[in-house]
C-alpha positions as CSV (number, residue, x, y, z in Angstrom):
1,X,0.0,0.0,0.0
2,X,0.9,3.1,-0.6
3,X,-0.1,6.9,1.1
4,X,-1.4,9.5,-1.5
5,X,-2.6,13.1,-0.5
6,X,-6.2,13.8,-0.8
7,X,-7.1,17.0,-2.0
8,X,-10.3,17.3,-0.5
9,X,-9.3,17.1,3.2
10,X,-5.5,17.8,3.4
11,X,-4.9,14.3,4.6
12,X,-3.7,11.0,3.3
13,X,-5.7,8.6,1.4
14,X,-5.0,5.1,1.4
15,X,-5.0,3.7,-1.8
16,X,-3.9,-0.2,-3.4
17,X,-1.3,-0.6,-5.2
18,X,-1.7,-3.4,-8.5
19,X,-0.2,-6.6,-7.6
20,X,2.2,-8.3,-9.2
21,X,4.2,-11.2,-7.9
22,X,7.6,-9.9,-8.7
23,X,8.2,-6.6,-9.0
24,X,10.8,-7.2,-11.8
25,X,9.5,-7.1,-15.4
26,X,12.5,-9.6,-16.2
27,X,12.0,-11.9,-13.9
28,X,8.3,-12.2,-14.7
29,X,9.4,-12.6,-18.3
30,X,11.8,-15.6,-17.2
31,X,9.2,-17.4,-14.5
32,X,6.7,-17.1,-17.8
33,X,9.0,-18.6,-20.4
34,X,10.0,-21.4,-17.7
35,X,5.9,-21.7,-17.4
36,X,5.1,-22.2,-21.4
37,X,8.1,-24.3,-21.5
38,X,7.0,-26.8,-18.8
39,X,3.6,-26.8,-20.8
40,X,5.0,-27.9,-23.7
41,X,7.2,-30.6,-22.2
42,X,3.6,-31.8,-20.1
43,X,1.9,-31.9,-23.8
44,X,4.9,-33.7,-25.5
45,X,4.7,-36.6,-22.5
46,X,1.2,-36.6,-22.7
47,X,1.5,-37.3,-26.3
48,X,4.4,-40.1,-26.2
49,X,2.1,-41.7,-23.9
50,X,-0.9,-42.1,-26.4
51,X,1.4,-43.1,-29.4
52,X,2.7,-45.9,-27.2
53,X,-0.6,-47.5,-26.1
54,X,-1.9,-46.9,-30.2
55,X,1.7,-49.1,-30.9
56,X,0.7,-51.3,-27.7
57,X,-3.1,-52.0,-29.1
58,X,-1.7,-52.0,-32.7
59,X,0.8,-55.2,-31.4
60,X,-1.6,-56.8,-29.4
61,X,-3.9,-56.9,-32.7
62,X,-1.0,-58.1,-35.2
63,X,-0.5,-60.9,-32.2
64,X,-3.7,-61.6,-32.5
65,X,-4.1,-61.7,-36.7
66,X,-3.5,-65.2,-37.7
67,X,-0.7,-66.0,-40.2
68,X,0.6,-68.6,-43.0
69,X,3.7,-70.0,-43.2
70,X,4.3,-72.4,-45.7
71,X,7.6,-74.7,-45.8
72,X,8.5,-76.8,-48.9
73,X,11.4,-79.1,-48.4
74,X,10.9,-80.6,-51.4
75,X,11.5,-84.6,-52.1
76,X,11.0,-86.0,-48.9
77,X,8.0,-88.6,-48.6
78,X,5.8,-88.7,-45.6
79,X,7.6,-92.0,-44.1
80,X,10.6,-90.7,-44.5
81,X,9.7,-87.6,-41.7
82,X,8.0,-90.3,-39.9
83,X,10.7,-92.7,-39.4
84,X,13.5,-90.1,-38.5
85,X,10.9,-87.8,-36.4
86,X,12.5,-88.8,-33.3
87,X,16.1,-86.5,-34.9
88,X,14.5,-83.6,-35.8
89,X,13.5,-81.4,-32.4
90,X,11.7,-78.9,-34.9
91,X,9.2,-81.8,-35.8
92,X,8.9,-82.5,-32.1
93,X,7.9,-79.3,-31.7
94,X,5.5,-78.9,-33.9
95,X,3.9,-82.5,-32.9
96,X,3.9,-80.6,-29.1
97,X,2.3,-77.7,-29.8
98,X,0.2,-78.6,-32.9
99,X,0.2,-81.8,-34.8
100,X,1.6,-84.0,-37.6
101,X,-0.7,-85.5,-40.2
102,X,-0.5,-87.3,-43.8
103,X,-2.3,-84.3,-46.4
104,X,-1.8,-83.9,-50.1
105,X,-2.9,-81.0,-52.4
106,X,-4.5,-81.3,-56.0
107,X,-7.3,-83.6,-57.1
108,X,-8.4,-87.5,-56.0
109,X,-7.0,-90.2,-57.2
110,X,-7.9,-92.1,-60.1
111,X,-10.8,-89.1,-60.8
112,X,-10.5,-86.4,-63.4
113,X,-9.4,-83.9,-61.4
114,X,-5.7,-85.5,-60.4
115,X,-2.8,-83.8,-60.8
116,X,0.1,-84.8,-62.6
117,X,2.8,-85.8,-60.2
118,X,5.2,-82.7,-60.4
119,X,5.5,-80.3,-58.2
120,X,4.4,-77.3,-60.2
121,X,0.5,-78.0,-59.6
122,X,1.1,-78.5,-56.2
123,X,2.5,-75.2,-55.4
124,X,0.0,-73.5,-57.0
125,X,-2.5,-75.2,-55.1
126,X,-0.7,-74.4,-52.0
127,X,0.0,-70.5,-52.9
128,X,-3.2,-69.5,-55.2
129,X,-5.4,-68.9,-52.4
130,X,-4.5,-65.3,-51.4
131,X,-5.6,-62.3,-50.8
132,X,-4.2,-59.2,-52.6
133,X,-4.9,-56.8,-49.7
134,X,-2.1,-59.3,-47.9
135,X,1.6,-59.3,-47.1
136,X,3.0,-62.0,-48.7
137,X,6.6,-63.3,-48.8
138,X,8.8,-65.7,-50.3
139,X,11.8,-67.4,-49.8
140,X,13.5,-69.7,-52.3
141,X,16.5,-71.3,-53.9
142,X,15.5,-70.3,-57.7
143,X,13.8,-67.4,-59.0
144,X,11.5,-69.8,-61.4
145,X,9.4,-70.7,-58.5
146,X,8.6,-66.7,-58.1
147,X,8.4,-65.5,-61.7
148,X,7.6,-69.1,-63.8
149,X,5.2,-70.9,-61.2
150,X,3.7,-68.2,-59.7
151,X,3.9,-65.7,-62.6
152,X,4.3,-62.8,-60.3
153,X,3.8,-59.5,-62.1
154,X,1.8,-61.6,-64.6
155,X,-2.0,-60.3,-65.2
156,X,-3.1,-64.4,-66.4
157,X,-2.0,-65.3,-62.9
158,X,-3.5,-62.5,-60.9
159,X,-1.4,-60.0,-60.6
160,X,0.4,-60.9,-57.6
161,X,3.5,-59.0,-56.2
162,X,5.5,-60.1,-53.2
163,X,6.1,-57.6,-50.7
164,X,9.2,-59.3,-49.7
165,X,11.3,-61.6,-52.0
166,X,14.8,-63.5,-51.1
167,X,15.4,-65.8,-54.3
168,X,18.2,-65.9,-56.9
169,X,21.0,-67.1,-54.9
170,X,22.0,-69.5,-57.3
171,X,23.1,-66.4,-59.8
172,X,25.9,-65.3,-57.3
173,X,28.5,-68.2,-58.7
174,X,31.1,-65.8,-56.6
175,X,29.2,-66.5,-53.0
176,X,28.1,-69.8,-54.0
177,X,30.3,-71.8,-56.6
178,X,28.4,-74.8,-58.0
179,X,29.9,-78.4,-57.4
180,X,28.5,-81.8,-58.7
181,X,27.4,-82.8,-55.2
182,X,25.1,-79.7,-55.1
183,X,26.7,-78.6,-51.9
184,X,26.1,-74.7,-52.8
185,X,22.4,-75.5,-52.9
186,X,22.6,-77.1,-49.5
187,X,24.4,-73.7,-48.1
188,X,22.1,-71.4,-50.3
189,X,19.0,-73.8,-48.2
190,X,21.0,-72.2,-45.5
191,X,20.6,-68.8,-46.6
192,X,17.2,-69.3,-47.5
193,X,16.0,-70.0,-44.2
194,X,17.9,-67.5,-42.2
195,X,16.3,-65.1,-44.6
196,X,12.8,-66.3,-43.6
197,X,13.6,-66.1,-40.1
198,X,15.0,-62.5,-40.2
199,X,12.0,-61.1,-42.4
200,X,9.2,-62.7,-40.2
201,X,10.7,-61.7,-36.8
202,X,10.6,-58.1,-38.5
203,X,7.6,-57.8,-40.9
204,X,5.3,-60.6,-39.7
205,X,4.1,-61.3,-43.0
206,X,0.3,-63.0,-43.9
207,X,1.5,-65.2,-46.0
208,X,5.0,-66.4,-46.5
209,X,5.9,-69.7,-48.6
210,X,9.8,-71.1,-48.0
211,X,11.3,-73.7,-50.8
212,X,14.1,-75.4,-49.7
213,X,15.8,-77.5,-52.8
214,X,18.6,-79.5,-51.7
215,X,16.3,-82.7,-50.2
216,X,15.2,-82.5,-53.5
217,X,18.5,-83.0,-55.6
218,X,19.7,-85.5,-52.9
219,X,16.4,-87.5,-53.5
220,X,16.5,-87.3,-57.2
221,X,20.5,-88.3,-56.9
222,X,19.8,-91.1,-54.4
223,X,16.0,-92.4,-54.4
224,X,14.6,-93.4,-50.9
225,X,18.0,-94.5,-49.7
226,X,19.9,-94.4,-46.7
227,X,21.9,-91.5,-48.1
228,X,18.4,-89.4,-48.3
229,X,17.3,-90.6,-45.1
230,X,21.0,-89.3,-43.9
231,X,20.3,-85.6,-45.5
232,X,16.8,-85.2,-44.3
233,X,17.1,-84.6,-40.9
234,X,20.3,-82.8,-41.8
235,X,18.6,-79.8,-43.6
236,X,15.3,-79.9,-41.4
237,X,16.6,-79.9,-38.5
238,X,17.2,-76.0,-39.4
């Protein structure tokens, strides 16, 4: 408060003074600037906190979305898993938390509508049913299975891209020089599937189809031998 003289009466009039918390324009200035400041920083919590639970509910969801993951190790017969099950910890796995049964793909049987025994009809039986608004994936020794089989880019077969594609390895004679055993298919099998594993740990995609060749070349090298039964386990035991 402060005195002010009153003209009316000769004596002092009290009147208020205005308030103010500091009395220094600059440090009002400052304790406002610290004041917007600490807004901001409340705001930009506030707001990592949202985004977080959107991810969170946005996880939970993709957990939730179910998923295809098609493995071809090509040339192995269905007795032939059977009878080494017992080495393969992946198959007892699956046998644990799924199941293991006998299936084929294609027609019946002695009926018009069976397949020719390669393996081109098969795939497509396996990979036709898609959906284009889908991720799909694939993962293979040779590019034919992706552009030939599949046709990918091709309007008679659909129109279907891949989002992700590992294929081709067997162009990179530098990486993977070809022998007459087919060793650098076995390693580029190797490849393959560290590939698949990598990309579905990432991007989760709907559908994903793996080839892996080398059974294949061993079983067309060997028949149903011992020597097949020998590389079976050997390649799905990754």
């Amino acid at each position: 408060m402060i005195p002010v003289e009153d003209d009316s009466s000769g004596k002092y009039a009290i009147v208020k003074e205005p308030y103010f918390l500091f009395n220094n324009t600059k440090i009002n200035e400052i304790l406002g600037l610290v004041i917007l400041i600490g807004v901001f920083i409340a705001g930009l919590i506030a707001l990592i906190v949202v985004i977080t639970r959107l991810d969170d509910t946005s996880d939970k969801q993709s957990l939730t979305h179910r998923k295809i993951l098609s493995i071809v190790v090509d040339g192995i017969s269905a007795d032939v898993i059977e009878n080494i099950a017992v080495e393969i910890p992946t198959m007892r796995k699956i046998q644990q938390i799924g199941g293991y049964t006998r299936a084929y793909v294609g027609g019946d049987d002695n009926n018009y509508t069976q397949p020719p025994t390669i393996s081109a009809p098969g795939y497509m039986n396996l990979l036709t049913e898609n959906n284009s608004a889908k991720q799909i994936a694939i993962f293979s020794t040779w590019t034919d299975n992706r552009i030939k089989l599949i046709g990918e880019g091709l309007a008679d077969a659909g129109n279907i891209t891949f989002d992700y594609k590992f294929d081709g390895y067997e162009f990179d004679e530098i990486t993977y020089p070809h022998d007459s055993e087919a060793q650098y298919i076995f390693d580029i099998d190797q490849r393959v599937t560290n590939e698949t594993a990598t990309c579905i740990k990432t991007y989760g995609p709907d559908l994903s189809w793996v080839y892996l060749q080398f059974t294949d070349d061993a079983g067309h090298e060997f028949g149903d031998s011992e020597k097949l039964t020998k590389q079976s386990p050997m390649l799905t035991v990754r």
